[in-house]
N, CA, C and O atoms as a GROMACS GRO file, in nm:
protein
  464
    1UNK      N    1   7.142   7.496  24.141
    1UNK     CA    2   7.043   7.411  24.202
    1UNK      C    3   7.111   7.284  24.250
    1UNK      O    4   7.221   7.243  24.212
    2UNK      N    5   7.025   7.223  24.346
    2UNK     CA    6   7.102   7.102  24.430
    2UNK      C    7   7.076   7.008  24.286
    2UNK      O    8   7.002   7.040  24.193
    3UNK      N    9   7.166   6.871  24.300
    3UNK     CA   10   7.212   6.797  24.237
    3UNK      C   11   7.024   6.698  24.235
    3UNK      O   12   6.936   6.714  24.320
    4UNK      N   13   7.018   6.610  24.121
    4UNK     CA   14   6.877   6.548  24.134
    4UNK      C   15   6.745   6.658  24.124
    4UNK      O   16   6.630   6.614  24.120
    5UNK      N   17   6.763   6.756  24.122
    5UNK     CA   18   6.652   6.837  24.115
    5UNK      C   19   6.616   6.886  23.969
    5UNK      O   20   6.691   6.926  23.880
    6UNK      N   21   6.488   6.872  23.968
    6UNK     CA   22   6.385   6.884  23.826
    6UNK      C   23   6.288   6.975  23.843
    6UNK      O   24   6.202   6.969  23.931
    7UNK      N   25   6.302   7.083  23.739
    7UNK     CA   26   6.210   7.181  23.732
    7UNK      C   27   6.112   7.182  23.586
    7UNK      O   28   6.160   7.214  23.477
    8UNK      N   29   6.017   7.155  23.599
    8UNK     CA   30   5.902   7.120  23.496
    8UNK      C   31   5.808   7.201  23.522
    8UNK      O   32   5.746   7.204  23.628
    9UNK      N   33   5.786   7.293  23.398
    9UNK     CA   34   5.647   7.415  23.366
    9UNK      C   35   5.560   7.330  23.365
    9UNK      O   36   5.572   7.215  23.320
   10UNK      N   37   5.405   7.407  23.443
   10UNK     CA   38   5.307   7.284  23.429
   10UNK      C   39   5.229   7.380  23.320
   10UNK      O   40   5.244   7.502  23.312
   11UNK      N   41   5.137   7.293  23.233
   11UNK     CA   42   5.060   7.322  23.118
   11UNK      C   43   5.030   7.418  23.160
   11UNK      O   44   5.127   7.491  23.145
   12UNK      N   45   4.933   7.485  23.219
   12UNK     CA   46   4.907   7.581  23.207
   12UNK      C   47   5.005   7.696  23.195
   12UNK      O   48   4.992   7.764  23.093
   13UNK      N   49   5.100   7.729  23.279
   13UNK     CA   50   5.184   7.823  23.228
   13UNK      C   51   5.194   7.794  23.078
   13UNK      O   52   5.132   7.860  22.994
   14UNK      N   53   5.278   7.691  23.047
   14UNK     CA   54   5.294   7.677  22.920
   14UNK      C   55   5.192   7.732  22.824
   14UNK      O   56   5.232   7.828  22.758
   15UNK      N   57   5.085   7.697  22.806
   15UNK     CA   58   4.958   7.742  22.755
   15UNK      C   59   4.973   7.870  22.736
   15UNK      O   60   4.957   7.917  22.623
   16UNK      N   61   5.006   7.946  22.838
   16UNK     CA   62   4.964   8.089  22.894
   16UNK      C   63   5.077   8.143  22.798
   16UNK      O   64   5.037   8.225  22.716
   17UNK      N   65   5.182   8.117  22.795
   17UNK     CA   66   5.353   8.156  22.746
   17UNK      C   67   5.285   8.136  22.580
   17UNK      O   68   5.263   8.238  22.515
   18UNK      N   69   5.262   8.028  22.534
   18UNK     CA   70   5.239   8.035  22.419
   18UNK      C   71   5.146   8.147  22.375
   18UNK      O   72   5.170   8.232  22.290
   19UNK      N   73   5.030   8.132  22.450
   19UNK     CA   74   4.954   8.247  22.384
   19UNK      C   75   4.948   8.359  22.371
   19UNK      O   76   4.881   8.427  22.292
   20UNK      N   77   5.029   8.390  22.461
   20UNK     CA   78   5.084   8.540  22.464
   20UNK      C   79   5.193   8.585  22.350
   20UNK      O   80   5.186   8.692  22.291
   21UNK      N   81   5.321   8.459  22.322
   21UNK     CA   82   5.402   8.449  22.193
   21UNK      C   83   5.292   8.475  22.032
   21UNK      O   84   5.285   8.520  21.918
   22UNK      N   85   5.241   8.420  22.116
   22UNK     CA   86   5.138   8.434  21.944
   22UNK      C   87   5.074   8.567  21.916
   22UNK      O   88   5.066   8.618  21.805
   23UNK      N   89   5.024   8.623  22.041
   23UNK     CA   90   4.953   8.718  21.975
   23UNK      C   91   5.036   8.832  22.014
   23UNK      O   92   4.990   8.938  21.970
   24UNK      N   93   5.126   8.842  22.072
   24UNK     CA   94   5.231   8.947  22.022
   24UNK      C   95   5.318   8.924  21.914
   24UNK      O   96   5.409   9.002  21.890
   25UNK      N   97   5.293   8.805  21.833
   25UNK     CA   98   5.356   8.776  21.690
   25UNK      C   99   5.235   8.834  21.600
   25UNK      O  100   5.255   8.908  21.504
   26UNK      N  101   5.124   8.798  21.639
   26UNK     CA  102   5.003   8.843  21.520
   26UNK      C  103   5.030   9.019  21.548
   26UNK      O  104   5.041   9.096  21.452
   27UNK      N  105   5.032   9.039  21.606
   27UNK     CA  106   5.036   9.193  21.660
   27UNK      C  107   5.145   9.272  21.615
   27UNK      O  108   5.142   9.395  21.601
   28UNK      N  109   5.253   9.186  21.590
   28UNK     CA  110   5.374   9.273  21.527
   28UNK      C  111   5.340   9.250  21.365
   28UNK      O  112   5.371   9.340  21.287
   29UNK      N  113   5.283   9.141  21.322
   29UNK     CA  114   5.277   9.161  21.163
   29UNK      C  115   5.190   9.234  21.107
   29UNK      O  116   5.206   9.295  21.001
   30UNK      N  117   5.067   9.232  21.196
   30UNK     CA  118   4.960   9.341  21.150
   30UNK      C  119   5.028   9.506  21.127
   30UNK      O  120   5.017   9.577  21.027
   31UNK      N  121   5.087   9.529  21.234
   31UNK     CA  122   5.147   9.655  21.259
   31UNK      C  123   5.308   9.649  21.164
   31UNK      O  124   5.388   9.741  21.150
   32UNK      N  125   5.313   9.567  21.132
   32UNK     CA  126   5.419   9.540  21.021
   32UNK      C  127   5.329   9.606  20.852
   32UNK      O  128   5.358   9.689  20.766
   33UNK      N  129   5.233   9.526  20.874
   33UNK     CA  130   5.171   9.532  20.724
   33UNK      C  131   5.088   9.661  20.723
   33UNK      O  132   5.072   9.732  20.624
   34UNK      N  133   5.053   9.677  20.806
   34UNK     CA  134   4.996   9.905  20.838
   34UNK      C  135   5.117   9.973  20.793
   34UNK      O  136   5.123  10.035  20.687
   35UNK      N  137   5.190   9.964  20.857
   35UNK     CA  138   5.338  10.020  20.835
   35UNK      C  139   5.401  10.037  20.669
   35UNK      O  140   5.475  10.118  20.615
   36UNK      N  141   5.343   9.940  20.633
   36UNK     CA  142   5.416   9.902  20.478
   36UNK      C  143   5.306   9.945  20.375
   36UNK      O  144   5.341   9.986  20.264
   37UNK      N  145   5.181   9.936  20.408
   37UNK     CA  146   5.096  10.015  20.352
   37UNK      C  147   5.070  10.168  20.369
   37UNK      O  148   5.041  10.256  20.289
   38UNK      N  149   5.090  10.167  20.493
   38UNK     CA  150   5.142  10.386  20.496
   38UNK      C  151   5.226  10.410  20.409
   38UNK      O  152   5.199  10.495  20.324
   39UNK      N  153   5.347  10.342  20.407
   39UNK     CA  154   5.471  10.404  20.373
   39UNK      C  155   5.472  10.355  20.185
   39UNK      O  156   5.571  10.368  20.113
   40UNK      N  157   5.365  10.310  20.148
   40UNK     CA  158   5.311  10.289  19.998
   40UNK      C  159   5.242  10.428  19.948
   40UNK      O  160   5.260  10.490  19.844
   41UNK      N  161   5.140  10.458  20.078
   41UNK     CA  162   5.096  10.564  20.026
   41UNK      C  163   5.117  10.712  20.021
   41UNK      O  164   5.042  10.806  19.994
   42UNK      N  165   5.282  10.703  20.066
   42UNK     CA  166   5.332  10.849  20.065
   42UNK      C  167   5.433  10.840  19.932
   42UNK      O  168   5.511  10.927  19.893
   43UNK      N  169   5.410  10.719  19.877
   43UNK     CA  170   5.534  10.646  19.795
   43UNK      C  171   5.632  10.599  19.786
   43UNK      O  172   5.714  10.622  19.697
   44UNK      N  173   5.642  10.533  19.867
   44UNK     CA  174   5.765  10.488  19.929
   44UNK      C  175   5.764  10.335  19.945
   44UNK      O  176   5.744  10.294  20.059
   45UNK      N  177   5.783  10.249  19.852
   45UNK     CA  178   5.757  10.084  19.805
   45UNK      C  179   5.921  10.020  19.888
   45UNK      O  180   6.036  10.040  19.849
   46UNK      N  181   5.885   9.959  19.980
   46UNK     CA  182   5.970   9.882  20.042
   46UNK      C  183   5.968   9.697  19.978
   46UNK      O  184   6.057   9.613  19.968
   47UNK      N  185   5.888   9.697  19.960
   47UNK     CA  186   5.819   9.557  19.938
   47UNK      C  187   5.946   9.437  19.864
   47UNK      O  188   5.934   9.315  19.856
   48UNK      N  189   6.044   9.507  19.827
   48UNK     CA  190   6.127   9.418  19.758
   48UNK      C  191   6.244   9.379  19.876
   48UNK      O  192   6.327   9.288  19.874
   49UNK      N  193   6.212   9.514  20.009
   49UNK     CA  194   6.325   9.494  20.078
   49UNK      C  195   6.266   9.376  20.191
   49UNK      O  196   6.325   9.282  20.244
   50UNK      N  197   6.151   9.416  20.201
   50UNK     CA  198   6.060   9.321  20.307
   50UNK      C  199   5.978   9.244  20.293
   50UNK      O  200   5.892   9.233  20.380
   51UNK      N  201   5.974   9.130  20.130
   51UNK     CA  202   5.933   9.020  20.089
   51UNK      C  203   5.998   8.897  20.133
   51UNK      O  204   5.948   8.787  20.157
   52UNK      N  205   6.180   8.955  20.143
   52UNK     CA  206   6.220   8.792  20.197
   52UNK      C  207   6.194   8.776  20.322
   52UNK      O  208   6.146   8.664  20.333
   53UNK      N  209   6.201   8.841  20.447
   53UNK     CA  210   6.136   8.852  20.562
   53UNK      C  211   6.018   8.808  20.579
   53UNK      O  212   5.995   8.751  20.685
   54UNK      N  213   5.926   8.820  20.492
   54UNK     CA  214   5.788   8.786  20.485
   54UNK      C  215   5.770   8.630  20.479
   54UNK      O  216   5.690   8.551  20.531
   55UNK      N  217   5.900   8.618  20.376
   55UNK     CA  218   5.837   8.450  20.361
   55UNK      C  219   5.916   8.408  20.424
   55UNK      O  220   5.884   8.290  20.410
   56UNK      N  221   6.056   8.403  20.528
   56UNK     CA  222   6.085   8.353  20.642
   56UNK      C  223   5.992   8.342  20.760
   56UNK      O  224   5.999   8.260  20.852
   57UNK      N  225   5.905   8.438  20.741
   57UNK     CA  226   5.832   8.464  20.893
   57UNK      C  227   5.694   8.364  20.857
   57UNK      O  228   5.642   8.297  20.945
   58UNK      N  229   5.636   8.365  20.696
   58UNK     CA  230   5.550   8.292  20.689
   58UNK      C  231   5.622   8.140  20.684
   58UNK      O  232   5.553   8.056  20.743
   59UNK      N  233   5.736   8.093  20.631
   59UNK     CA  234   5.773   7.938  20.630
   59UNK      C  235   5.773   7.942  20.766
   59UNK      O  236   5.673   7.880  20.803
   60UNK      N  237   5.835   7.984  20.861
   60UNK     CA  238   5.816   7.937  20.990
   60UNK      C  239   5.701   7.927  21.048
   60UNK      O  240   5.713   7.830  21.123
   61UNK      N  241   5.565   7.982  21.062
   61UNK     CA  242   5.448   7.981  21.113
   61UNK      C  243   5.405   7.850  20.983
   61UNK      O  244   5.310   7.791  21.034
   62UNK      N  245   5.430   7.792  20.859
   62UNK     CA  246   5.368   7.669  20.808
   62UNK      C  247   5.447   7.543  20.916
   62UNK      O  248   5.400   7.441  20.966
   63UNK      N  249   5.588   7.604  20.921
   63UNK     CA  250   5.648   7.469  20.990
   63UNK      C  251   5.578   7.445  21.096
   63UNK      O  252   5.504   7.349  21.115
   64UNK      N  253   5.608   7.566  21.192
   64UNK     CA  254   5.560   7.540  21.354
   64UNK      C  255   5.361   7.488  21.370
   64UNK      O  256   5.328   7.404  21.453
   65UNK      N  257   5.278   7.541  21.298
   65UNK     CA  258   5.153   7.515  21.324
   65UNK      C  259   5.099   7.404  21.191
   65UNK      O  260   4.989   7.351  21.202
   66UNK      N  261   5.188   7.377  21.069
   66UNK     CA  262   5.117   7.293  20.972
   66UNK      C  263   5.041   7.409  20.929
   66UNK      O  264   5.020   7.526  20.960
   67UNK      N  265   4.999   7.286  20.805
   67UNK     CA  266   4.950   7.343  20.678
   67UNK      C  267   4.787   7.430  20.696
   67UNK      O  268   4.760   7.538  20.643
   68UNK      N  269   4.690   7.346  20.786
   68UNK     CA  270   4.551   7.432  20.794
   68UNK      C  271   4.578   7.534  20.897
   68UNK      O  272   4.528   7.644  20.877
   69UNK      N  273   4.657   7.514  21.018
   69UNK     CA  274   4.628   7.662  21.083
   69UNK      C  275   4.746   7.740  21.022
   69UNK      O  276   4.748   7.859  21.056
   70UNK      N  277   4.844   7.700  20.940
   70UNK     CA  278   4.874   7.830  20.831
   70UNK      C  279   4.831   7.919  20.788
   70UNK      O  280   4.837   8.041  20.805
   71UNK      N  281   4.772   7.834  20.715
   71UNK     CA  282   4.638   7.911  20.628
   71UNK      C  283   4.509   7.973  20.655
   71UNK      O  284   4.429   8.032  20.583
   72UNK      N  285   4.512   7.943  20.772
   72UNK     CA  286   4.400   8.029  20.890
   72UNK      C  287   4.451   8.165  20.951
   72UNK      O  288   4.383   8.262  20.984
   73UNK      N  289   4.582   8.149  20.957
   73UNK     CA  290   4.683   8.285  21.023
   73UNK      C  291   4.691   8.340  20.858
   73UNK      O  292   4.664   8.459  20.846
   74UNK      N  293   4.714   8.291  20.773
   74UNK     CA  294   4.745   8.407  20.675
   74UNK      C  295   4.633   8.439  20.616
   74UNK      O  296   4.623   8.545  20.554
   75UNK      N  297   4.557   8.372  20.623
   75UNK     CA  298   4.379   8.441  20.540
   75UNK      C  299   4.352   8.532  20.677
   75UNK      O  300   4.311   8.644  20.648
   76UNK      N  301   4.369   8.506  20.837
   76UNK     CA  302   4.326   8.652  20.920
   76UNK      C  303   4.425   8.774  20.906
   76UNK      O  304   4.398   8.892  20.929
   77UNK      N  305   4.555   8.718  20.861
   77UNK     CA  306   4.626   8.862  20.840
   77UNK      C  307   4.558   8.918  20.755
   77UNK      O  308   4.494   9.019  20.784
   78UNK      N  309   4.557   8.860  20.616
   78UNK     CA  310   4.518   8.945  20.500
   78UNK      C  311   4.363   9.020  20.546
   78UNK      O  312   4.322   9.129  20.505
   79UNK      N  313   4.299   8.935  20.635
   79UNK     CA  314   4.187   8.992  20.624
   79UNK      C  315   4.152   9.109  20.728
   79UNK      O  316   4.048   9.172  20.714
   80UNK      N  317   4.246   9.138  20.836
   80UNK     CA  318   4.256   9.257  20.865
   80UNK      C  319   4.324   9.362  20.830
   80UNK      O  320   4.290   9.479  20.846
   81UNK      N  321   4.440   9.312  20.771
   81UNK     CA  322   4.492   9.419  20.702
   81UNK      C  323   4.370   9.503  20.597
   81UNK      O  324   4.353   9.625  20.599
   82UNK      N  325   4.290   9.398  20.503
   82UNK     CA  326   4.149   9.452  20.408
   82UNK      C  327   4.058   9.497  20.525
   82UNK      O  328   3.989   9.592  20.486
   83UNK      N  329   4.037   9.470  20.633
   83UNK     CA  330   3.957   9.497  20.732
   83UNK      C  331   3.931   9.649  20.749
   83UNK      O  332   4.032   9.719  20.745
   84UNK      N  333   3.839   9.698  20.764
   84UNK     CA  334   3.795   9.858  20.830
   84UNK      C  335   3.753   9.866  20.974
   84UNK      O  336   3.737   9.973  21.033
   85UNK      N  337   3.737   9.758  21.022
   85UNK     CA  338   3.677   9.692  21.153
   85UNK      C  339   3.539   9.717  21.175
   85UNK      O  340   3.521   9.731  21.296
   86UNK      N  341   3.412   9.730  21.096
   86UNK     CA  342   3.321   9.773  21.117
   86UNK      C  343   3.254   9.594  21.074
   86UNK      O  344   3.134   9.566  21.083
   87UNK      N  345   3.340   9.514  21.037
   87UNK     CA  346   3.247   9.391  21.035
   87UNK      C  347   3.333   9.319  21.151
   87UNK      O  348   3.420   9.373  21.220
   88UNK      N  349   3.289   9.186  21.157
   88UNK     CA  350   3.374   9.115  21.239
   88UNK      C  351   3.395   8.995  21.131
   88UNK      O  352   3.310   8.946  21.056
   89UNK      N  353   3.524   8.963  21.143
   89UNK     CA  354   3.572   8.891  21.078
   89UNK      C  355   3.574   8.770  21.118
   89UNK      O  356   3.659   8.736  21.201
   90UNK      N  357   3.473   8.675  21.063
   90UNK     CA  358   3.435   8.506  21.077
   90UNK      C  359   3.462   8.402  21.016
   90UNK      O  360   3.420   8.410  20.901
   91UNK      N  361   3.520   8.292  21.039
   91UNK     CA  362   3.547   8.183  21.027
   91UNK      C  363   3.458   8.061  21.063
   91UNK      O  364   3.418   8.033  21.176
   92UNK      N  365   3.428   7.979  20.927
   92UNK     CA  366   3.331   7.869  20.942
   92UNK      C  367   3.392   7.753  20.931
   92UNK      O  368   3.468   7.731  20.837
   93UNK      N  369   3.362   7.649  21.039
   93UNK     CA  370   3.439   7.534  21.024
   93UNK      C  371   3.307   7.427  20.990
   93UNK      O  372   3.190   7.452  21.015
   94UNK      N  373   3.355   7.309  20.930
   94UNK     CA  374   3.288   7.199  20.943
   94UNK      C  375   3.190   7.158  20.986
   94UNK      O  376   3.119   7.081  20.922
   95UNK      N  377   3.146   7.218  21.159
   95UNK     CA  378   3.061   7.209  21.252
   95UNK      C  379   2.942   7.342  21.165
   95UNK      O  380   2.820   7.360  21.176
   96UNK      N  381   2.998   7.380  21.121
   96UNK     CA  382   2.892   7.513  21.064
   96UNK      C  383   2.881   7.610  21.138
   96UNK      O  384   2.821   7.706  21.091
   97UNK      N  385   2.916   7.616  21.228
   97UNK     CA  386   2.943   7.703  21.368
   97UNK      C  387   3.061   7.867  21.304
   97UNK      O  388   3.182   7.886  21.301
   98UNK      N  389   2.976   7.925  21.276
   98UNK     CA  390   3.069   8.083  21.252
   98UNK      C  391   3.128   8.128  21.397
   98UNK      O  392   3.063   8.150  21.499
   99UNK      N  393   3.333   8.138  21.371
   99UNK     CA  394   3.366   8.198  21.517
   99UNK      C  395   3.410   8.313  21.445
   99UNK      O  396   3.461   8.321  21.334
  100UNK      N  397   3.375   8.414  21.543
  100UNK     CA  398   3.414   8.545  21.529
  100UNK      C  399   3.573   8.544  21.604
  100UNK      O  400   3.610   8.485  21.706
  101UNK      N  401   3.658   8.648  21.496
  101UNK     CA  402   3.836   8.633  21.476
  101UNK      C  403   3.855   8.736  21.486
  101UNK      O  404   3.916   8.761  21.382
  102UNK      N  405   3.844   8.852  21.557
  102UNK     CA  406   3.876   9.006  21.566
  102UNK      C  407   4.040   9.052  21.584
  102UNK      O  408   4.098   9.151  21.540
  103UNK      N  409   4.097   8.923  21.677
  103UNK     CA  410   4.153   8.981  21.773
  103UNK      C  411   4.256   8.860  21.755
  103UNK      O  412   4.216   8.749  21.723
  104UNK      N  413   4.415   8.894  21.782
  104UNK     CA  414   4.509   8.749  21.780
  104UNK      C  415   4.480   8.640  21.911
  104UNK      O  416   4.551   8.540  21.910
  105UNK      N  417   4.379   8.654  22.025
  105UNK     CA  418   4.310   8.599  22.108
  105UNK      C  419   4.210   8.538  22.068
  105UNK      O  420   4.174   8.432  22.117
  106UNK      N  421   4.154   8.594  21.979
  106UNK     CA  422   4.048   8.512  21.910
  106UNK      C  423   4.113   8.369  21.809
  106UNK      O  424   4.094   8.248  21.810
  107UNK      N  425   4.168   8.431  21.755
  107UNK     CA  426   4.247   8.344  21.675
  107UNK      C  427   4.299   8.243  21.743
  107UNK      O  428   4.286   8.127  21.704
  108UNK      N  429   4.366   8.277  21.857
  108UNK     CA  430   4.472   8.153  21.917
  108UNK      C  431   4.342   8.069  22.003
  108UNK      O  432   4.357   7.949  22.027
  109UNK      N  433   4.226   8.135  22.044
  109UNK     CA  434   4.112   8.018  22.066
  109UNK      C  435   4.089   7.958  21.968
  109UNK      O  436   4.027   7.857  22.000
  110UNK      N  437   4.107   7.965  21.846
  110UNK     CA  438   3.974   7.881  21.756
  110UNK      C  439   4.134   7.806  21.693
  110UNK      O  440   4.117   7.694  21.647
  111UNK      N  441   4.262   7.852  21.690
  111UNK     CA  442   4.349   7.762  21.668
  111UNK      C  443   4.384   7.634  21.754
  111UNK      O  444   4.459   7.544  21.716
  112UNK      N  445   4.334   7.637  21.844
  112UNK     CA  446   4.314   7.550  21.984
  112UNK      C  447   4.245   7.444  21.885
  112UNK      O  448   4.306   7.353  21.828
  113UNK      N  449   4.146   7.462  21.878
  113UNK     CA  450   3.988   7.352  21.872
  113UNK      C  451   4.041   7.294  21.777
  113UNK      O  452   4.006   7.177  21.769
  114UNK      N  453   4.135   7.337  21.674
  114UNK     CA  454   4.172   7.226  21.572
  114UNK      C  455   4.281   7.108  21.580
  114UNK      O  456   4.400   7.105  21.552
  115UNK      N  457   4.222   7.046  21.612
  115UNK     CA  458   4.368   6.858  21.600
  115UNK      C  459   4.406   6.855  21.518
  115UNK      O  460   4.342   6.878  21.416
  116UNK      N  461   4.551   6.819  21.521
  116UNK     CA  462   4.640   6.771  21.429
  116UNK      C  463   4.718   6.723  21.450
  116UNK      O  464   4.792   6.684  21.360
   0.00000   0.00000   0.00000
């Protein structure tokens, strides 16, 4: 590129890039944690090999998003992994307002609305 020249993503891409990182991250752990629960029930216990992984992948999602939408990503993992999908899985904030969390799109909306 010529000399003096500046190339700057405007928010929205950015926006767009992130949300897509995220929910092909929610998307690989779900299908991570299916995976590890099949392979439990043929007998086959990995869990000692793929616990430290777990908590690298979870310390990084406390660093990068903080402590409440942590804990919002790991109460929706757990809760689809327990999930059968015949409920929809809801989240009540403050406002009293129940958002429905089906989906890592859902999630990365209602991770939006929270300041920090």
């Amino acid at each position: 590129m010529g000399e003096g020249v500046q190339i700057k993503e405007n928010a929205k891409s950015k926006r767009r890039k992130d949300e897509e990182f995220f929910c092909n991250l929610m998307e690989a752990l779900v299908s991570i944690d299916q995976r590890t629960l099949q392979m439990l029930e043929i007998g086959v216990d990995l869990t000692l090999y793929e616990d430290p992984y777990q908590q690298i992948v979870e310390g990084l999602i406390y660093k990068h998003y903080g402590e409440v939408k942590a804990q919002i990503i790991m109460w929706w993992l757990l809760a689809v992994q327990e999930s059968d999908g015949t409920k929809n899985l809801t989240l009540k904030f403050d406002d009293e307002k129940e958002h429905i969390i089906n989906t890592p799109k859902q999630l990365y909306k209602v991770l939006e609305k929270i300041k920090m």
